[in-house]
C-alpha positions as CSV (number, residue, x, y, z in Angstrom):
1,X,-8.8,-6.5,15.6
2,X,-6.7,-7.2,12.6
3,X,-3.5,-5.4,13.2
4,X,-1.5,-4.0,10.2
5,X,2.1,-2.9,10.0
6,X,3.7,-1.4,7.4
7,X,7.5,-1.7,6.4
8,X,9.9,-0.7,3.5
9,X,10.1,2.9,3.2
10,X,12.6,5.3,2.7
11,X,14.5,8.0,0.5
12,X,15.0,7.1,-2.9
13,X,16.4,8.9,-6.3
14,X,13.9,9.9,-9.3
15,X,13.7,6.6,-11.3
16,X,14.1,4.7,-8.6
17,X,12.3,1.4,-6.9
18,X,11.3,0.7,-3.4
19,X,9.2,-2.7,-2.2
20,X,6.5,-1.5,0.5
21,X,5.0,-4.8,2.7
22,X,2.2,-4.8,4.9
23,X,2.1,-7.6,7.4
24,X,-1.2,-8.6,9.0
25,X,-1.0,-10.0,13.1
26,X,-4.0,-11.0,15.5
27,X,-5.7,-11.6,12.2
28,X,-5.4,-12.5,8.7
29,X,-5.5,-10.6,5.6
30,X,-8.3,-12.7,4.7
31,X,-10.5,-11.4,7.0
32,X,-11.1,-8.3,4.2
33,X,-12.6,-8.0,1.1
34,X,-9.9,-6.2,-0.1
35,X,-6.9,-5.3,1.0
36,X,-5.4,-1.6,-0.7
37,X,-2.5,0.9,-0.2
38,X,-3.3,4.7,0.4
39,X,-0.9,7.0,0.3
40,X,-1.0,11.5,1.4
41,X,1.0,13.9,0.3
42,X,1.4,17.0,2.3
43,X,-1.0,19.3,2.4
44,X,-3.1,16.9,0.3
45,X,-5.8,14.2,1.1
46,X,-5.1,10.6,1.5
47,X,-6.0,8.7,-1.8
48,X,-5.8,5.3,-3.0
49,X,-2.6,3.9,-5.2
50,X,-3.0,0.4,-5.5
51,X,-6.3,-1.9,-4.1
52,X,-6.5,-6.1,-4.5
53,X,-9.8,-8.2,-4.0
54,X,-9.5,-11.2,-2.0
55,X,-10.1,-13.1,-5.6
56,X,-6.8,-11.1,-6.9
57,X,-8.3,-8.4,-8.9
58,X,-6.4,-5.6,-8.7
59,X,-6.8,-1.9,-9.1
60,X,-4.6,0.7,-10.0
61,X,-5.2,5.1,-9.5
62,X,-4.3,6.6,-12.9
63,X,-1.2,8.5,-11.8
64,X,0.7,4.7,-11.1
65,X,-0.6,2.9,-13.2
66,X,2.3,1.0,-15.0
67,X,4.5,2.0,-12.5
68,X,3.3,0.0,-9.3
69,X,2.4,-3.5,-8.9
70,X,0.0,-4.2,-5.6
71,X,0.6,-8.5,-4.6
72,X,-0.2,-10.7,-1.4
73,X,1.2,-14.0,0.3
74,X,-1.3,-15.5,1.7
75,X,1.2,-17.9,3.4
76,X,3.4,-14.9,4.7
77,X,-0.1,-13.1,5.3
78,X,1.5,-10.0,3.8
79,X,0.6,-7.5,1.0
80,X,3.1,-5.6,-1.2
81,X,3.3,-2.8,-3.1
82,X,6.5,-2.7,-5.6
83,X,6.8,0.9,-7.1
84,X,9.6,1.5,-9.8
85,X,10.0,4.5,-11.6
86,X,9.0,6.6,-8.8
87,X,8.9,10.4,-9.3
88,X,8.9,13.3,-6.9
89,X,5.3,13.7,-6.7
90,X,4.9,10.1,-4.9
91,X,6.5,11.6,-2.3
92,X,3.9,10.9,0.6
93,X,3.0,8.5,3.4
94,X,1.7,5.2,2.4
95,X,-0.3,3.4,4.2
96,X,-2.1,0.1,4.1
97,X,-5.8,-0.5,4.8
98,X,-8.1,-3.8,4.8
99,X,-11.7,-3.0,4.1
100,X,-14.7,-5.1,3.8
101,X,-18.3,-4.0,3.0
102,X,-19.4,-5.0,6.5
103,X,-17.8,-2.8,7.3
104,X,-14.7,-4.3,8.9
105,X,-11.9,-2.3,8.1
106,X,-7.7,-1.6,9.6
107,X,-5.0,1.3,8.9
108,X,-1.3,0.9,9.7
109,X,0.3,3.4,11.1
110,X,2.2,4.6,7.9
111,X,5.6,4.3,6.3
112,X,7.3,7.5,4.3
113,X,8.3,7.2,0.8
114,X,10.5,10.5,-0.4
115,X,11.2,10.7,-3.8
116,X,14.5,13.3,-4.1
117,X,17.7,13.8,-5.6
């Protein structure tokens, strides 16, 4: 079982940036089709932000489009999510996820990004 960890959260100002990584152990990222990051707000359901194809094809939810830029090492068996210009409402846990249609799929535990003055 592919075990993921996410890292790099915290309080930022509106306008801000923050760098979210997601490192892969007992496993490799490569062992997923795609590898994406999720994020909830409270009181809301968990969507997706940011999603990357093992070929590097990368796709983006409307509302960060622009704004967030989803990248792997496949030598540091990591994926990132850089977010600039963050606003209040992407206040939410992120999390990262590697999903394959068999199938095969992993969460990390989660990592809070607050967007607030």
């Amino acid at each position: 079982q592919v075990q993921l960890v996410e890292s790099g959260g915290g309080l930022v100002q509106p306008g801000g940036s923050l760098r979210l990584s997601c490192a892969a152990s007992s496993g490799s990222i490569f062992s997923f089709a795609y590898m994406a990051w999720y994020r909830q707000a409270p009181g809301k359901q968990r969507e997706l932000a940011a999603r990357i194809h093992i070929t590097g094809t990368v796709n983006y939810a409307d509302s960060v489009k622009g704004r967030f830029t989803i990248s792997k090492d496949n030598s540091k068996n990591t994926v990132y999510l850089q977010m600039s210009s963050l606003k209040p409402e992407d206040t939410a846990v992120y999390y990262c996820n590697g999903d394959s249609p068999s199938g095969r799929t992993s969460w990390g535990r989660g990592t809070q990004v607050t967007v607030s003055s």
